[in-house]
CHARMM-style PDB file with segment names, atoms N, HN, CA, C and O in Angstrom:
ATOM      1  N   UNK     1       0.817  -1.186   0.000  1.00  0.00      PROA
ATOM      2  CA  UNK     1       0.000   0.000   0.000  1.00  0.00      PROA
ATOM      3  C   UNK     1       0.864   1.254   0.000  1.00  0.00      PROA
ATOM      4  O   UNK     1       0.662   2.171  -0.796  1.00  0.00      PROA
ATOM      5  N   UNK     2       1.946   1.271   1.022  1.00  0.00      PROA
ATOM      6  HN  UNK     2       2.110   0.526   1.669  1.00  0.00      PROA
ATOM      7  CA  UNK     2       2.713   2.572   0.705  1.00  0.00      PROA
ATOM      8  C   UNK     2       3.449   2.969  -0.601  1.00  0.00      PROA
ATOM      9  O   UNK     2       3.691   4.138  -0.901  1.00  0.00      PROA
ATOM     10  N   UNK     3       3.794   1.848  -1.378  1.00  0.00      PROA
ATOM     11  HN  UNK     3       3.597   0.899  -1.134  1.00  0.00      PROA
ATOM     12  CA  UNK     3       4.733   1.908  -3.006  1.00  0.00      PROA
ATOM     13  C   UNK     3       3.112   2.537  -3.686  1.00  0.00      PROA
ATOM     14  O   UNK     3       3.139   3.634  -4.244  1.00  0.00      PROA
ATOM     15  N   UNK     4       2.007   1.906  -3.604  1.00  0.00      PROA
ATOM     16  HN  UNK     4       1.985   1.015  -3.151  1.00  0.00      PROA
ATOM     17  CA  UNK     4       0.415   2.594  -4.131  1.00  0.00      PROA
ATOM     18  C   UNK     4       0.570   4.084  -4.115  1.00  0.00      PROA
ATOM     19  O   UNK     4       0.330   4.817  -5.074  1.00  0.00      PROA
ATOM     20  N   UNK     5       1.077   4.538  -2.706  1.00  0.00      PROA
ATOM     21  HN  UNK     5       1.271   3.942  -1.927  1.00  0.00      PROA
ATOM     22  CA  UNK     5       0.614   5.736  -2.033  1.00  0.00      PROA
ATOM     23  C   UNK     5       1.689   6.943  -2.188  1.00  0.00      PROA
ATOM     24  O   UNK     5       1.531   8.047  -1.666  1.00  0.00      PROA
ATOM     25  N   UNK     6       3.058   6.488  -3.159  1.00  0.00      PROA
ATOM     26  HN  UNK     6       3.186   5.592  -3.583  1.00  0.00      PROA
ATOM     27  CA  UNK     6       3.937   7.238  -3.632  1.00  0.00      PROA
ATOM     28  C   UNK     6       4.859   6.473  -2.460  1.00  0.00      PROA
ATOM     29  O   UNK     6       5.959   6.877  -2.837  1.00  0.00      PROA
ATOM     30  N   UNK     7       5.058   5.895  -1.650  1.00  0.00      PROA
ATOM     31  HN  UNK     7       4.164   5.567  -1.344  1.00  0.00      PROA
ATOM     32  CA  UNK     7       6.238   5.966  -1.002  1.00  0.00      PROA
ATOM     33  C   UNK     7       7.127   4.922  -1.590  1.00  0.00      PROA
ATOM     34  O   UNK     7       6.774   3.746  -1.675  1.00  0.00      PROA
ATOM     35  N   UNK     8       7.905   5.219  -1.862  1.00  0.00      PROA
ATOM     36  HN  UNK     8       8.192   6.175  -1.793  1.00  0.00      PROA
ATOM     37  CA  UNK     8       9.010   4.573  -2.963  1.00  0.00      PROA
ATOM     38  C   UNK     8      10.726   4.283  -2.268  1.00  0.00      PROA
ATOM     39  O   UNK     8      11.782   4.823  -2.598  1.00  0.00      PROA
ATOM     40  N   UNK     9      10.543   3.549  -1.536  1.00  0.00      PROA
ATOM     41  HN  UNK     9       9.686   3.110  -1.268  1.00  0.00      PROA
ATOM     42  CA  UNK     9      11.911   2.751  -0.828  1.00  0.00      PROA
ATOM     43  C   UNK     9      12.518   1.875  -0.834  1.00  0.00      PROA
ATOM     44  O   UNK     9      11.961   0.813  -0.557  1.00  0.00      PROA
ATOM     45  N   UNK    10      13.928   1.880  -1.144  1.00  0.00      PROA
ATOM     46  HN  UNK    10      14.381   2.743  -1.369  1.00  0.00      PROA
ATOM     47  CA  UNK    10      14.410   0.618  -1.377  1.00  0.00      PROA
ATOM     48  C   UNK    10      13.987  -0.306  -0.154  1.00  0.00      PROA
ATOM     49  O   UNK    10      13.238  -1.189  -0.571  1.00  0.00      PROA
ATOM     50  N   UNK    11      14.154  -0.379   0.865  1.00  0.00      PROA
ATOM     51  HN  UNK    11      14.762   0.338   1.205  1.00  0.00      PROA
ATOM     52  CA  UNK    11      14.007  -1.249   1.986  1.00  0.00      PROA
ATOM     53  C   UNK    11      12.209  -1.889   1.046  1.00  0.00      PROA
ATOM     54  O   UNK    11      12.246  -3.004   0.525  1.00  0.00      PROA
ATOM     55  N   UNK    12      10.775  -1.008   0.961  1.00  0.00      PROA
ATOM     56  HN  UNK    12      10.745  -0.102   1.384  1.00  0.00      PROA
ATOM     57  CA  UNK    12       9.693  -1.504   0.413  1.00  0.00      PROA
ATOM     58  C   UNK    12       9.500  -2.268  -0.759  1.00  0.00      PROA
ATOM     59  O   UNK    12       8.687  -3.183  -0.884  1.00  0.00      PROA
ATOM     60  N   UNK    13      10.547  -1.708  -1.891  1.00  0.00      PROA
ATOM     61  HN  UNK    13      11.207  -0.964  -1.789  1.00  0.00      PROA
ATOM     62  CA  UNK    13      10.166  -3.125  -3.371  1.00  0.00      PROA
ATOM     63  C   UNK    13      11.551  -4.062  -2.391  1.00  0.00      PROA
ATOM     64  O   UNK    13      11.261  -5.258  -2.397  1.00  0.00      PROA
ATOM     65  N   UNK    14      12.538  -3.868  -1.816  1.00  0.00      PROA
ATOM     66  HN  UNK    14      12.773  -2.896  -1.810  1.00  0.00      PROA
ATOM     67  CA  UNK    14      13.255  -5.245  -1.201  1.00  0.00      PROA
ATOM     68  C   UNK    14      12.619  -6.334  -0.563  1.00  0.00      PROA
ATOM     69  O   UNK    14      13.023  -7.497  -0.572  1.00  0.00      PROA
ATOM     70  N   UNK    15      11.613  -5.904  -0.013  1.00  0.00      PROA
ATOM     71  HN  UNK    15      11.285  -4.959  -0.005  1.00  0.00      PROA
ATOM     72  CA  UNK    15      10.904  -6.316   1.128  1.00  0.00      PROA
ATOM     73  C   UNK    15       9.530  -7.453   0.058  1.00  0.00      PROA
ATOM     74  O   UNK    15       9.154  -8.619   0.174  1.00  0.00      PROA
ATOM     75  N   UNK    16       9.245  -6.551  -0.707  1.00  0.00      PROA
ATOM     76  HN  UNK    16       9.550  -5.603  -0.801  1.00  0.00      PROA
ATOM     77  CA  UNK    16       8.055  -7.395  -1.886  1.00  0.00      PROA
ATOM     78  C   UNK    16       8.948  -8.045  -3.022  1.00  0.00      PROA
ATOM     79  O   UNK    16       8.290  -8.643  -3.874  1.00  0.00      PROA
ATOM     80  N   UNK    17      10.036  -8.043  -3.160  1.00  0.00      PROA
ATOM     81  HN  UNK    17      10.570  -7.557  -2.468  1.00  0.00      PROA
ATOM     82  CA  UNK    17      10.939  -8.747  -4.123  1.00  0.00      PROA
ATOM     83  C   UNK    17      10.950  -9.794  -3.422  1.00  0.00      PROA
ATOM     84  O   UNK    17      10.505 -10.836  -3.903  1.00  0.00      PROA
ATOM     85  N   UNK    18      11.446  -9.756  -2.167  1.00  0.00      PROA
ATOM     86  HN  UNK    18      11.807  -8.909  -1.776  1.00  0.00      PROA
ATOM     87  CA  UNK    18      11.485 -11.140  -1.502  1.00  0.00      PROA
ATOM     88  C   UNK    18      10.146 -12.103  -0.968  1.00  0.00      PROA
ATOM     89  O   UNK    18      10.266 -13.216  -0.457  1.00  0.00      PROA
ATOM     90  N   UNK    19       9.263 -11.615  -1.139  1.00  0.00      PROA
ATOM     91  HN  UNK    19       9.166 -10.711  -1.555  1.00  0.00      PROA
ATOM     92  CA  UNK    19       7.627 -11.783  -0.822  1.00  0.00      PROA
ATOM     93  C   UNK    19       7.300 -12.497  -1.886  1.00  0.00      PROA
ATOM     94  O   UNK    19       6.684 -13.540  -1.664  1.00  0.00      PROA
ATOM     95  N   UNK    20       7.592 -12.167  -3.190  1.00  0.00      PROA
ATOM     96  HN  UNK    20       8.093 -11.320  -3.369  1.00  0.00      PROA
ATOM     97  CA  UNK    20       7.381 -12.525  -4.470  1.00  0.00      PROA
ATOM     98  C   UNK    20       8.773 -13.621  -5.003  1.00  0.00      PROA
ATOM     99  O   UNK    20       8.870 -14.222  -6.073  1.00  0.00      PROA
ATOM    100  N   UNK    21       9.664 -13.603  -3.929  1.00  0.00      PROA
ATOM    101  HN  UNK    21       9.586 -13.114  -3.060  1.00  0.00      PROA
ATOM    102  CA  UNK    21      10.690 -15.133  -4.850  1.00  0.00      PROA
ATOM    103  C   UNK    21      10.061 -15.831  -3.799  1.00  0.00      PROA
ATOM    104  O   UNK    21       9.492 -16.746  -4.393  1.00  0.00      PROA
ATOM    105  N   UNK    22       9.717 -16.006  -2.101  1.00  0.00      PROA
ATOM    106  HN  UNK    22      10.179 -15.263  -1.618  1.00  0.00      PROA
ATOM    107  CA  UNK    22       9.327 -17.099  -1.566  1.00  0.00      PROA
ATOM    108  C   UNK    22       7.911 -17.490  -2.367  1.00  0.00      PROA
ATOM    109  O   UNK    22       7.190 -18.328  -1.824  1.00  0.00      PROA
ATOM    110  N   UNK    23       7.660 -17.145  -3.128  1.00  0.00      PROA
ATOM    111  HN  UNK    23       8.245 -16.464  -3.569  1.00  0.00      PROA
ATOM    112  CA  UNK    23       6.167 -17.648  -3.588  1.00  0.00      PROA
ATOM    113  C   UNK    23       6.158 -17.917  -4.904  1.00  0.00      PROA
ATOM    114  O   UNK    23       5.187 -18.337  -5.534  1.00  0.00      PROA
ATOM    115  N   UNK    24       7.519 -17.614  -5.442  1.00  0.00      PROA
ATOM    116  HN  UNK    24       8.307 -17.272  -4.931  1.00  0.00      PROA
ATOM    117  CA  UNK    24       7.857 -18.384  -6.596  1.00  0.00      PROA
ATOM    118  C   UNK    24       7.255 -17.418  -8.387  1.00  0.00      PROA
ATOM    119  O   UNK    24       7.070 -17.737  -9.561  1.00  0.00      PROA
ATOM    120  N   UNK    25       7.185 -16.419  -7.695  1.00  0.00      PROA
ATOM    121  HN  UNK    25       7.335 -16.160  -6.741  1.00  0.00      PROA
ATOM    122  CA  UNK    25       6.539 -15.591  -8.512  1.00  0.00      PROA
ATOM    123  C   UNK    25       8.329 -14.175  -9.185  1.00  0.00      PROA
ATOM    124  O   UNK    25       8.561 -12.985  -8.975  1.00  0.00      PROA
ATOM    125  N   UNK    26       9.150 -15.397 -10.046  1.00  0.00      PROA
ATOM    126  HN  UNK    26       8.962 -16.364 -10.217  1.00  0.00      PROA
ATOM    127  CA  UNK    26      10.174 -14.939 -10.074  1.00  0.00      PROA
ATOM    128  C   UNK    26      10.859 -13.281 -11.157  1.00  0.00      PROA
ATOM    129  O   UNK    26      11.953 -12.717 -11.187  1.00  0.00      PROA
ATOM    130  N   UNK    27       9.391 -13.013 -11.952  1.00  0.00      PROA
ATOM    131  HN  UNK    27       8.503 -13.471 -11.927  1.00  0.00      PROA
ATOM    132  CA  UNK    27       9.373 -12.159 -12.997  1.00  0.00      PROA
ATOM    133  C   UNK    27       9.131 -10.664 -11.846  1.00  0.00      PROA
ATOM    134  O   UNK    27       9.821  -9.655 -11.702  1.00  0.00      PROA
ATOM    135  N   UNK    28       8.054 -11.035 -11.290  1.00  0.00      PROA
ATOM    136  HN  UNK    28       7.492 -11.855 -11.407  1.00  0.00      PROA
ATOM    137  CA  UNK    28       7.880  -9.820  -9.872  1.00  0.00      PROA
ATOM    138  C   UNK    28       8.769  -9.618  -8.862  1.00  0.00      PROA
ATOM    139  O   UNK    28       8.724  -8.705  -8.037  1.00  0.00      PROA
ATOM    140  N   UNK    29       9.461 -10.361  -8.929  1.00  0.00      PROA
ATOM    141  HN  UNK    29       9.497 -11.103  -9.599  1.00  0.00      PROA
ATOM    142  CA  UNK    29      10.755 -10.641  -7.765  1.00  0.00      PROA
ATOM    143  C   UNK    29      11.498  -9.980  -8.194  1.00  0.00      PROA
ATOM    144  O   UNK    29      11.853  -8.982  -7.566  1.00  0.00      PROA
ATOM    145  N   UNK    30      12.172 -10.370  -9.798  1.00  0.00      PROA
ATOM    146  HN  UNK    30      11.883 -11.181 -10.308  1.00  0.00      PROA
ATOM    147  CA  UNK    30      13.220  -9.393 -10.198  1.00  0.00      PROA
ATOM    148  C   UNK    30      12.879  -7.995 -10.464  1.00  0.00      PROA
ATOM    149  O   UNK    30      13.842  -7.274 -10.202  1.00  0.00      PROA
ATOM    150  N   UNK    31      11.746  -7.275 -10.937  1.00  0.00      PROA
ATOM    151  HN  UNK    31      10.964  -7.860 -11.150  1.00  0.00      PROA
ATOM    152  CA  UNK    31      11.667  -6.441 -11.378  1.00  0.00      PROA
ATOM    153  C   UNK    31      11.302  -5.271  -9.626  1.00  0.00      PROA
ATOM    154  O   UNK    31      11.558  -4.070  -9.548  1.00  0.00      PROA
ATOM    155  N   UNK    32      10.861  -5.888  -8.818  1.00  0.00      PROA
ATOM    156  HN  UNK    32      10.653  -6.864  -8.881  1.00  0.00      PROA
ATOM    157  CA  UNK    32      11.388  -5.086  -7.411  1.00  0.00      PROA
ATOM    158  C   UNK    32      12.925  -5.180  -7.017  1.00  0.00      PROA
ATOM    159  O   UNK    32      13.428  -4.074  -6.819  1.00  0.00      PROA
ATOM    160  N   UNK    33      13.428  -5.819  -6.925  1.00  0.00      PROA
ATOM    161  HN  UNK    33      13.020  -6.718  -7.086  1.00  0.00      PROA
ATOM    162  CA  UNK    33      14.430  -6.033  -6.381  1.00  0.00      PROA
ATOM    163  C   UNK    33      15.198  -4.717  -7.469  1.00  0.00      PROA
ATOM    164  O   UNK    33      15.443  -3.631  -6.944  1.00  0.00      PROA
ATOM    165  N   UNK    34      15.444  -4.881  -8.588  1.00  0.00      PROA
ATOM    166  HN  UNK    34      15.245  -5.763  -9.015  1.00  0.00      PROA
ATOM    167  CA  UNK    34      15.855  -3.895  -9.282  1.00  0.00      PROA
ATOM    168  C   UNK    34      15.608  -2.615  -9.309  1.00  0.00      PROA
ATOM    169  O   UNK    34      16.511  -1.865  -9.679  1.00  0.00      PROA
ATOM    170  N   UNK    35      14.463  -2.136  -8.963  1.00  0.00      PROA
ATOM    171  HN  UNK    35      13.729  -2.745  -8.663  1.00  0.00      PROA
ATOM    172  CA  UNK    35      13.545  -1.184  -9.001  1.00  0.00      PROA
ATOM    173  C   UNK    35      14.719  -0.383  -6.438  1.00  0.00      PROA
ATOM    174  O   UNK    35      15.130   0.610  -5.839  1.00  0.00      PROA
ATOM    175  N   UNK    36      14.522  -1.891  -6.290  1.00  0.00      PROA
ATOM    176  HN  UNK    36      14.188  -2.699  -6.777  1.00  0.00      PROA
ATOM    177  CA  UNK    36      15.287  -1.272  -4.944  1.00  0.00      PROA
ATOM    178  C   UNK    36      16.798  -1.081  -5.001  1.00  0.00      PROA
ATOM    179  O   UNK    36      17.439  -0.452  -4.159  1.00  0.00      PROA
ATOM    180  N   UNK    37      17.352  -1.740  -6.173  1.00  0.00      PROA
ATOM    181  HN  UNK    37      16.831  -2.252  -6.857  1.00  0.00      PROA
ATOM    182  CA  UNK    37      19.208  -1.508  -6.036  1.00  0.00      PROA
ATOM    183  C   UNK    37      18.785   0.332  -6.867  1.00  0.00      PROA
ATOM    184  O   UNK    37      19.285   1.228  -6.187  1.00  0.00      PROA
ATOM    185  N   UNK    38      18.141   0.760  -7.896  1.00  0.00      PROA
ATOM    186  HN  UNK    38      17.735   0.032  -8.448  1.00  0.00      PROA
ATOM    187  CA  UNK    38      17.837   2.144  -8.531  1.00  0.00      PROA
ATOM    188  C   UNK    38      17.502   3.175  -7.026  1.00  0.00      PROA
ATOM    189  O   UNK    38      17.711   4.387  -6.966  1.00  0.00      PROA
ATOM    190  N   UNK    39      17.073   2.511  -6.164  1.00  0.00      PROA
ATOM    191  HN  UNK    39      16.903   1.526  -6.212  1.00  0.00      PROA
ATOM    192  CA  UNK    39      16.324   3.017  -4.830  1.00  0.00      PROA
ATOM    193  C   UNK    39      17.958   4.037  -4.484  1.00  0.00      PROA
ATOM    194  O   UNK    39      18.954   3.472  -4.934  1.00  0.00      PROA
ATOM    195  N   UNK    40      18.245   5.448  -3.737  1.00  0.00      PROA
ATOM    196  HN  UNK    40      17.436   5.908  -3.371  1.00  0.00      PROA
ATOM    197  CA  UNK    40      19.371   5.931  -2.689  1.00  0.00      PROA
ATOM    198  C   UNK    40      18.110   6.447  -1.734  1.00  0.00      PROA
ATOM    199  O   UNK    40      17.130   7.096  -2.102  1.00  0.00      PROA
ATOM    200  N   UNK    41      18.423   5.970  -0.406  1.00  0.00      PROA
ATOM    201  HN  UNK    41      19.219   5.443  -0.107  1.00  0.00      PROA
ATOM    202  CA  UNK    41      20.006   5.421  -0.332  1.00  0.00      PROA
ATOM    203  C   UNK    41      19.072   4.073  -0.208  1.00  0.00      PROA
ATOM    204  O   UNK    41      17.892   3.866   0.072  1.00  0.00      PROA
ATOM    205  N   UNK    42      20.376   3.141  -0.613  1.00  0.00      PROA
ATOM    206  HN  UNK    42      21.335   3.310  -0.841  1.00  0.00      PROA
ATOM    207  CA  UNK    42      20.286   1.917  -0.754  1.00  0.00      PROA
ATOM    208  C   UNK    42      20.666   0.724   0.289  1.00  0.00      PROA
ATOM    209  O   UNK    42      21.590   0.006  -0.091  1.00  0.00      PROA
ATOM    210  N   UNK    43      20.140   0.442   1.431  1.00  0.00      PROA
ATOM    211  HN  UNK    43      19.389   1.026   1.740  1.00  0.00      PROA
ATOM    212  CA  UNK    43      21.113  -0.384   2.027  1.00  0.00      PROA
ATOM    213  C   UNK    43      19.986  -1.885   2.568  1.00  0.00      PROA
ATOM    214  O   UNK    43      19.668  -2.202   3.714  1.00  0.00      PROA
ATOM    215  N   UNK    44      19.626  -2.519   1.309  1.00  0.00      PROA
ATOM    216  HN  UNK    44      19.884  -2.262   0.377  1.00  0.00      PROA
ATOM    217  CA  UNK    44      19.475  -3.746   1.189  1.00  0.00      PROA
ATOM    218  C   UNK    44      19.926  -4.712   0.884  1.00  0.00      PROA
ATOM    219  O   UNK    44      21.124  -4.913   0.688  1.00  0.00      PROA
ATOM    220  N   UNK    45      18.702  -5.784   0.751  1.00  0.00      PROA
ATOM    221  HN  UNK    45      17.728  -5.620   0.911  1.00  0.00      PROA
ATOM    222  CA  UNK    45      20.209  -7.093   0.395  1.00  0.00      PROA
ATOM    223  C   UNK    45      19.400  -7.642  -1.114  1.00  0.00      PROA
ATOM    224  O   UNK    45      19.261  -8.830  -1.408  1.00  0.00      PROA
ATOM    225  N   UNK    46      18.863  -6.316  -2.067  1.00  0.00      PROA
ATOM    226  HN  UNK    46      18.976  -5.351  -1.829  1.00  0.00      PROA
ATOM    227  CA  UNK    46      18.633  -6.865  -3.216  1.00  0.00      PROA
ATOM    228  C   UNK    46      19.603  -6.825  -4.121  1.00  0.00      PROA
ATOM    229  O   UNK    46      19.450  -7.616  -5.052  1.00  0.00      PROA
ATOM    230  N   UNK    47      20.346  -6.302  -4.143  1.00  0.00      PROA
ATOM    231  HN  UNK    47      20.470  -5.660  -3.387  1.00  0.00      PROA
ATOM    232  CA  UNK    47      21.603  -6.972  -5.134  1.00  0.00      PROA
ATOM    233  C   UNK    47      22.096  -8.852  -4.988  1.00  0.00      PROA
ATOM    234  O   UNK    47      22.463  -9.676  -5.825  1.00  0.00      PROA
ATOM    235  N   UNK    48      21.901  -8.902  -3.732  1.00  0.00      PROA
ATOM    236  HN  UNK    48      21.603  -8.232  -3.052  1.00  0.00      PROA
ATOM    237  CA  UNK    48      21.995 -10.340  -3.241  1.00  0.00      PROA
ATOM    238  C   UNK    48      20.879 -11.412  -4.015  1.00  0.00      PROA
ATOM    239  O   UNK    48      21.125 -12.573  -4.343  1.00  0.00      PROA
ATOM    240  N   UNK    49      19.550 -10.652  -4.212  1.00  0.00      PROA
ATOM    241  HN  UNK    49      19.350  -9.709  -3.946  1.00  0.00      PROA
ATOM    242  CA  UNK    49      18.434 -11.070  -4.470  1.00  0.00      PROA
ATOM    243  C   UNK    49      18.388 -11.345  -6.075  1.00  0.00      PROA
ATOM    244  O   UNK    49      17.865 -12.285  -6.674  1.00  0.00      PROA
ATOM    245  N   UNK    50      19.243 -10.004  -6.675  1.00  0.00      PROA
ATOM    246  HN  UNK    50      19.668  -9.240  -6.189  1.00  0.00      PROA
ATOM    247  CA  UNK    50      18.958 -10.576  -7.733  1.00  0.00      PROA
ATOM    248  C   UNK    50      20.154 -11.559  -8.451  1.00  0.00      PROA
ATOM    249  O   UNK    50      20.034 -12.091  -9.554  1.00  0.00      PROA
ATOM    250  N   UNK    51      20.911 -11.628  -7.874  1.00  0.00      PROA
ATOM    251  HN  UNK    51      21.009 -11.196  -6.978  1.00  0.00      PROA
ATOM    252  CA  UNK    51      22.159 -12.590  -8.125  1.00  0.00      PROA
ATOM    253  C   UNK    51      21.097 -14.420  -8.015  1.00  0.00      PROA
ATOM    254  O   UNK    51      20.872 -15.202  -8.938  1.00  0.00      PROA
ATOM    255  N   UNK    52      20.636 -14.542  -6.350  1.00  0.00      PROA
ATOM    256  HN  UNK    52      20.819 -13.906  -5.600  1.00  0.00      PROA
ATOM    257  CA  UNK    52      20.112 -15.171  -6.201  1.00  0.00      PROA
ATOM    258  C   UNK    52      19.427 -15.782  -7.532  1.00  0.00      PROA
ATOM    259  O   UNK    52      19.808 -16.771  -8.159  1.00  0.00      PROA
ATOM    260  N   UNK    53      17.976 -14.686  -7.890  1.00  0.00      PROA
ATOM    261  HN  UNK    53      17.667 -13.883  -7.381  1.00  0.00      PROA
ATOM    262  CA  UNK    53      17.747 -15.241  -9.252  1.00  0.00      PROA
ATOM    263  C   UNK    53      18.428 -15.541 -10.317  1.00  0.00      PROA
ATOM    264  O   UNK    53      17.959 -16.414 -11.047  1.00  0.00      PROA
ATOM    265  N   UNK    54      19.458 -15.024 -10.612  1.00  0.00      PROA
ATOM    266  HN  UNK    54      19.839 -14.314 -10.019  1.00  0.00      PROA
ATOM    267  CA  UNK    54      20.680 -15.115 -11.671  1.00  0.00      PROA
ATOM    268  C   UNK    54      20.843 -16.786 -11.539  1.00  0.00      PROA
ATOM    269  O   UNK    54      20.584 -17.484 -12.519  1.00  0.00      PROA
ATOM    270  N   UNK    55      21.224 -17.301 -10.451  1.00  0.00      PROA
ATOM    271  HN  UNK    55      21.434 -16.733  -9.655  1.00  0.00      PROA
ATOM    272  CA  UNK    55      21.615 -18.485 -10.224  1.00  0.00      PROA
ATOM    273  C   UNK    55      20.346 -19.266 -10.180  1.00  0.00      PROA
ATOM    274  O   UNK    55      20.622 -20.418  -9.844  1.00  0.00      PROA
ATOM    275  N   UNK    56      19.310 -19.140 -10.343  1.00  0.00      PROA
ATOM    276  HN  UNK    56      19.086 -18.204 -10.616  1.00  0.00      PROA
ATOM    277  CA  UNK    56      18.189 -19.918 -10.207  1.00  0.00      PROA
ATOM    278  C   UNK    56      17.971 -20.048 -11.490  1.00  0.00      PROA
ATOM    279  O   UNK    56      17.659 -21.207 -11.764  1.00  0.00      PROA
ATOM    280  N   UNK    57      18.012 -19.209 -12.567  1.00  0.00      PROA
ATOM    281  HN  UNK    57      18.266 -18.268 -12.345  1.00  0.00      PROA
ATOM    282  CA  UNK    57      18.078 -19.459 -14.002  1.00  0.00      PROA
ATOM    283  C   UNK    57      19.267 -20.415 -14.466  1.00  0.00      PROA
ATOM    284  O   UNK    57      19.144 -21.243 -15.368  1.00  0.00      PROA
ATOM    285  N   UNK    58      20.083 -20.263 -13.956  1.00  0.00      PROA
ATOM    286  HN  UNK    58      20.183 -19.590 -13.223  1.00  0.00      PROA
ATOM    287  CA  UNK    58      21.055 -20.897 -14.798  1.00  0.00      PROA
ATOM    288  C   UNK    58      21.075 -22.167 -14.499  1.00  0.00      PROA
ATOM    289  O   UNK    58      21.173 -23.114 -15.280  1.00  0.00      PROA
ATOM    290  N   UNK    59      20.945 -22.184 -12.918  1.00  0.00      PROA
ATOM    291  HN  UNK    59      20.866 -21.415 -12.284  1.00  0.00      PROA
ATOM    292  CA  UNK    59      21.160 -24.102 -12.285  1.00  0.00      PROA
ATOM    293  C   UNK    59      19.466 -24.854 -12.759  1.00  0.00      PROA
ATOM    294  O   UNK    59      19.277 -26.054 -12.961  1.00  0.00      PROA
ATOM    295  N   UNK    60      18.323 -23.658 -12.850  1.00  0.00      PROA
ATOM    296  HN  UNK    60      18.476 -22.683 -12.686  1.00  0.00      PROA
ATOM    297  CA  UNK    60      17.403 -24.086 -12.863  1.00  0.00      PROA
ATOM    298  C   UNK    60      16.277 -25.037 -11.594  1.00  0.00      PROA
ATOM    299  O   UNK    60      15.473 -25.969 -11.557  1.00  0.00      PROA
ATOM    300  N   UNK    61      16.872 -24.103 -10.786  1.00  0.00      PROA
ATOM    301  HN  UNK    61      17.525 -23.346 -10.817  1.00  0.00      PROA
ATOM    302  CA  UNK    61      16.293 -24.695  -9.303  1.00  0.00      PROA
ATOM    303  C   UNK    61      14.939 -23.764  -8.783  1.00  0.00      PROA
ATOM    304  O   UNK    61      14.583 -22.766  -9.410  1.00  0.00      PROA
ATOM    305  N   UNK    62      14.457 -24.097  -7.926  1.00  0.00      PROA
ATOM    306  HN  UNK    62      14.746 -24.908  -7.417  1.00  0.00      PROA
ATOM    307  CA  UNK    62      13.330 -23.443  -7.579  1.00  0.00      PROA
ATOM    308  C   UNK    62      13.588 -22.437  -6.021  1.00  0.00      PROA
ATOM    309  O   UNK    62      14.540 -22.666  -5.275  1.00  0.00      PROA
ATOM    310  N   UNK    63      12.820 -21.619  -5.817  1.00  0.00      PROA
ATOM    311  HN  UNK    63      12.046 -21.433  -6.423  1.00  0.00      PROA
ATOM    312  CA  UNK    63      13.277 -20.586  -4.592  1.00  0.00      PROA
ATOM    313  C   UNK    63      13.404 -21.514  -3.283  1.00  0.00      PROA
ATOM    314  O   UNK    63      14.393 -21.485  -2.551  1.00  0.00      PROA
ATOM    315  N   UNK    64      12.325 -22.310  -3.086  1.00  0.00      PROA
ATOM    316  HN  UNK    64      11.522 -22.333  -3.682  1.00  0.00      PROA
ATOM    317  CA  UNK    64      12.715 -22.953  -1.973  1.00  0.00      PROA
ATOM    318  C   UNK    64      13.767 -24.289  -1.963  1.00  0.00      PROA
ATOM    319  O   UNK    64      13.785 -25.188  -1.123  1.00  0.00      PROA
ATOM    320  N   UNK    65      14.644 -24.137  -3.168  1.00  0.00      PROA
ATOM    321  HN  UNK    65      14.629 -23.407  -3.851  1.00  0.00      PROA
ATOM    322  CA  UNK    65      15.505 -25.518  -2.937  1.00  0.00      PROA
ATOM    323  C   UNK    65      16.711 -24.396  -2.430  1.00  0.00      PROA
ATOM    324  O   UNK    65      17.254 -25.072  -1.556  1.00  0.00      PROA
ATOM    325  N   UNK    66      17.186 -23.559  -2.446  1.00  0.00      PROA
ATOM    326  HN  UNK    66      16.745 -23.010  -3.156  1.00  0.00      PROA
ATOM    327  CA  UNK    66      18.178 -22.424  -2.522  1.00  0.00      PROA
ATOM    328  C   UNK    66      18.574 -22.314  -0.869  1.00  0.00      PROA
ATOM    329  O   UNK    66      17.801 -21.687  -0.145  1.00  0.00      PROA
ATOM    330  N   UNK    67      19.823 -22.951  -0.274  1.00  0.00      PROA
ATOM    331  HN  UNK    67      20.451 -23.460  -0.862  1.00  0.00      PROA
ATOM    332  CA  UNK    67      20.159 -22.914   1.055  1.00  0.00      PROA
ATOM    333  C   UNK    67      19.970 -21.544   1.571  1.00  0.00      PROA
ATOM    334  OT1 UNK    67      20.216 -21.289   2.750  1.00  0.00      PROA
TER     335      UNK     67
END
């Protein structure tokens, strides 16, 4: 509701990037997570997030097999 309401924070699409890979919904995942590394100031762990997906494409694994 607050990203609805103009509030636009990296910590908020980080927070729904990761909402959206535990549920396997990986097209919405990346495009927050990206939308939060564009975010200053920046001090999340979506750069982590989208690497994460990086490696889920390539090995072809699913979010919850990922230690």
């Amino acid at each position: 509701q607050a990203i609805e309401r103009g509030i636009s924070t990296a910590h908020l699409y980080n927070s729904l990037g990761a909402l959206y890979l535990r549920r396997g919904h990986l097209k919405e995942a990346r495009a927050d997570f990206e939308k939060a590394v564009q975010c200053m100031p920046n001090h999340t762990s979506a750069a982590a997030g989208l690497r994460t997906l990086d490696e889920m494409e390539k090995t072809g694994t699913a979010p919850y097999e990922i230690p």
